[in-house]
Residue, then its C-alpha position, 0 to 999 in steps of 0.5 A: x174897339x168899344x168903351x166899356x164901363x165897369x158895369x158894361x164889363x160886369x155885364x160881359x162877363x155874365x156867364x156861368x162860367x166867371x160866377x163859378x169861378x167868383x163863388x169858388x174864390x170867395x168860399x176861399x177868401x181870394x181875390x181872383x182876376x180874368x186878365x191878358x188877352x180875354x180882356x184886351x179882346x173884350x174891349x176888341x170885340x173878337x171872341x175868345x174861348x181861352x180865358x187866363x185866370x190870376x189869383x192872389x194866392x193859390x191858383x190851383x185851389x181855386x182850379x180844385x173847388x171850381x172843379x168840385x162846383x162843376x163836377x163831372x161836368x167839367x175836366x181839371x188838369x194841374x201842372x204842380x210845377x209850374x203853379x198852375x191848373x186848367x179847367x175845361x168847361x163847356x168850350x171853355x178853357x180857364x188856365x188858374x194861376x196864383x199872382x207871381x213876380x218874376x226875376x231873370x238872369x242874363x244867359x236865359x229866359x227862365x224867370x226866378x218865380x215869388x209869389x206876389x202881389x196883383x201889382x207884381x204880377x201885372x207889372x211882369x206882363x209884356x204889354x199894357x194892352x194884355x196888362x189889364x185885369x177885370x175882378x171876378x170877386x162878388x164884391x168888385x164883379x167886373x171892375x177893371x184894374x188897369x194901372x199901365x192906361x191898356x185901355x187908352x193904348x187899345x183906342x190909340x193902337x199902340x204896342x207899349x211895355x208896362x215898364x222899362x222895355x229895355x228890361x222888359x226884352x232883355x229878360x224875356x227876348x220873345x217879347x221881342x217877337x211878340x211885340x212885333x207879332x201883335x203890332x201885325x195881328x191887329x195892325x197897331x204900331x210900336x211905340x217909338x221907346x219900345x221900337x228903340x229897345x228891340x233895336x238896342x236888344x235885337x241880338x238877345x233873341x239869340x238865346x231864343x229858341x228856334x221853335x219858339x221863334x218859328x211860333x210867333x212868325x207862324x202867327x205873323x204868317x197867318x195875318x192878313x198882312x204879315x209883311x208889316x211883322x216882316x218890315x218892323x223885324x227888318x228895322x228893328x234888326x231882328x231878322x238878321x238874326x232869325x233868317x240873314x238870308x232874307x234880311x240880306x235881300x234888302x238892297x239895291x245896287x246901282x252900276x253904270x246907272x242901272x239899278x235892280x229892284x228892292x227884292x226884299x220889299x218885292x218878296x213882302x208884296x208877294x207874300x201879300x199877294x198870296x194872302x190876298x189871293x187865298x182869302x179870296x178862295x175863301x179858304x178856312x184854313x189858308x196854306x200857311x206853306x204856300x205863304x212860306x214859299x212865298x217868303x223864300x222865293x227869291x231867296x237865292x237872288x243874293x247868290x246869283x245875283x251878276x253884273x252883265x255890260x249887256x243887259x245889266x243885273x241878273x239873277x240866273x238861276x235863282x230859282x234852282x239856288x233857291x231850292x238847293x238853300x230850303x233844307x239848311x234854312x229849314x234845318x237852322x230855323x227848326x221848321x219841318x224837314x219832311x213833306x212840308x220842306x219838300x213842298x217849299x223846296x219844289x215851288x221856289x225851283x219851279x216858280x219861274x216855269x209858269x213866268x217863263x211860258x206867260x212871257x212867251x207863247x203858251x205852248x202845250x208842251x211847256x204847260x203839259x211839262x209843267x203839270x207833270x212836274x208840279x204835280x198835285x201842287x199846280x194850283x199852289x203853284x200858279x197862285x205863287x205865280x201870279x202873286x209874283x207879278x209885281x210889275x210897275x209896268x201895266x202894259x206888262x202886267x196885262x200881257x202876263x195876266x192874260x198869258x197866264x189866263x190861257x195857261x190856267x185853261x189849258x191846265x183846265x183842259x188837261x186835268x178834265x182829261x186825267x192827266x197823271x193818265x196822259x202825261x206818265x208813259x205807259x211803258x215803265x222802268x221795270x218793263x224796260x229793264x226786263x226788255x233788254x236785260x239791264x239793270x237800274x242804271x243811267x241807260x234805263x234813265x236815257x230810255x225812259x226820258x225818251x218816252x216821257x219827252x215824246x208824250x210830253x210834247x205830245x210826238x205820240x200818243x200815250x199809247x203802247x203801240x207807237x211808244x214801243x215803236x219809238x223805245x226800240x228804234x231809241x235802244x237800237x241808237x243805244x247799241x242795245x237788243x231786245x231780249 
């Protein structure tokens, strides 16, 4: 964060770019404004190719001579609908619109658009940091308009409506989640006024929908530390509504003096866990689905959760519970219901197998099992895992990470042996069902687990010899004849 004075301003904006678009406004006699994020990001020092353009006036007139300054250099695109105009120029992407103010109705989020003032449009903006506007006018090149104090709000990291935040969310509940996604991405808090508003209008998002609400907790996903957005949507009581199923694991019961975990706060310390993780891999473009897994791990704890007189809470199967729940919630939030679903769904099922071996002797048989099973997504998997330990116990944590050392070295070890190779039997169905004159049936099923569970626990070797061997000694038990 920098303070920047009017000539500093005038300064950044020395580009061709902003000059173009100065020319072209005062050929037409407009005031023109850059403003929103390209401004609140000027003062943050995060560069930004997008840049939002107000003109008191036509936007697309201005969009249409910036274009005839440029010619083929640059491509103009314009949405008569909506009153507005794109003009890509060398990286640059400038969105012209003329200076608007709005008025909602109750049941819907489309506002009622007028032609306004500077000052309308301004005071329709979400947030005073993104209610800031910098002249682009020769005469005022760089000078900041700035009536709702962004720039003191920026310095004090502070998410604040211009105006009443009462009316602000209520015309426009996906303010609601922007309020929370910003509050996230540059880890400011909600002013105290704003907060309360999203608490007394948490059930308007209703008439979100849900693709724009997955929008938002996709940029919530991809921060450095989303758990924040998740905690601020907990309390605000936005997440009741968006995924009751999480919001419900925020609990603790106690019973005869013994109490389980906070799974809600436990499922956010892993989600961080596996942020923390993929920035160390260095990755450009972290898997925002391994973080979604991460989310939904423990979903089905609520479900299965049981008290035993023996051994207190438990929560068996969870993981099974869980698996069997992604396809609705999926469905519902209108997430993605194909290989990215899939994906989510078989690391909430399998993310206990990985514990479950670090908890006990690291057999080969338990890891081969678990790699034939995970597949292509055993690294993700491993990396849930070991995001998932959470233990306050050091003694504990130690024993499992050094259990899971040994697991990743013997996953090492089977994969430089090719291991899709090793691990599928080299007699398959169709060889099987031509053996013994069946069909596609639960015998066949019978018949090829065998082979697969002796090469998994490594009793014979993938080889056609013995496996035959083995196949026909477990038909003949079946009742069955070779052909």
């Amino acid at each position: 964060m920098r303070d920047l004075s009017d000539a500093q301003l005038a300064e950044l904006l020395d580009k061709d770019i902003f000059h173009l678009i100065s020319k072209a406004a005062d050929k037409l006699g407009l005031e023109c404004y850059v403003v929103g994020g390209y401004v609140r990001d000027l003062f943050l020092e995060r560069p930004s190719n997008d840049i939002d353009v107000v003109v008191v006036g036509s936007g697309i007139q201005v969009a249409s001579e910036l274009k005839n300054e440029l010619g083929k250099k640059a491509h103009l695109s314009v949405f008569r609908n909506f009153g507005t105009a794109q003009v890509k120029y060398k990286g640059n992407e400038v969105e012209f619109v003329g200076a608007r103010k709005e008025s909602y109705s109750h049941d819907s989020r489309k506002p009622i658009v007028e032609d306004g003032t500077l000052e309308d449009d301004q005071n329709r903006r979400d947030f005073t940091i993104n209610a800031m506007a910098i002249c682009l006018n020769h005469d005022r090149f760089g000078e900041l308009v700035d009536p709702f104090d962004g720039v003191d709000d920026l310095w004090d990291g502070i998410i604040r409506t211009p105006l009443d935040p009462e009316i602000t969310f209520s015309d426009d509940p996906l303010r609601m989640m922007r309020c929370i996604r910003f509050a996230t991405q540059l880890n400011f808090f909600i002013d105290d006024e704003t907060f309360d508003a999203l608490v007394r209008d948490a059930d308007r998002i209703e008439i979100v929908s849900g693709e724009r609400i997955v929008d938002e907790l996709n940029k919530i996903m991809m921060c450095p530390r989303p758990s924040k957005g998740f905690v601020d949507l907990q309390r605000a009581g936005l997440l009741q509504h968006i995924i009751p199923e999480l919001s419900a694991l925020d609990i603790v019961e106690t019973k005869n003096g013994k109490a389980h975990k906070n799974n809600f706060y436990h499922t956010l310390e892993v989600l961080d866990n596996v942020c923390k993780a993929q920035e160390k891999d260095n990755s450009s473009t972290p898997n925002i689905w391994l973080r979604w897994a991460a989310l939904f791990h423990d979903i089905g704890k609520t479900k299965s959760k049981r008290w035993d007189p023996a051994i207190g809470w438990t929560f068996h199967n969870h993981n099974i519970i869980g698996a069997k729940m992604i396809p609705g919630i999926f469905r519902r939030m209108k997430l993605p219901l194909d290989s990215k679903m899939k994906y989510v769904q078989k690391l909430v099922d399998l993310h206990m197998r990985p514990i479950a071996i670090a908890d006990d002797e690291v057999t080969d048989s338990a890891v081969r099992r678990l790699m034939n099973d995970a597949g292509d997504d055993i690294d993700d998997l491993m990396t849930l895992c070991e995001a998932d330990i959470t233990s306050k116990n050091e003694a504990r944590k130690k024993r499992f990470r050094e259990n899971f050392r040994m697991v990743r070295e013997k996953l090492t070890d089977l994969k430089e042996k090719d291991y899709k190779r090793l691990l599928q039997p080299c007699i398959d169905g169709n060889e099987i069902m031509e053996m013994f004159h069946l069909k596609p049936s639960r015998v066949v099923g019978q018949l090829k687990q065998t082979l697969k569970d002796a090469v998994l626990d490594n009793k014979v070797p993938n080889e056609r010899e013995p496996l035959m061997k083995l196949l026909k000694e477990k038909a003949k038990s079946l009742g069955l004849e070779e052909r």
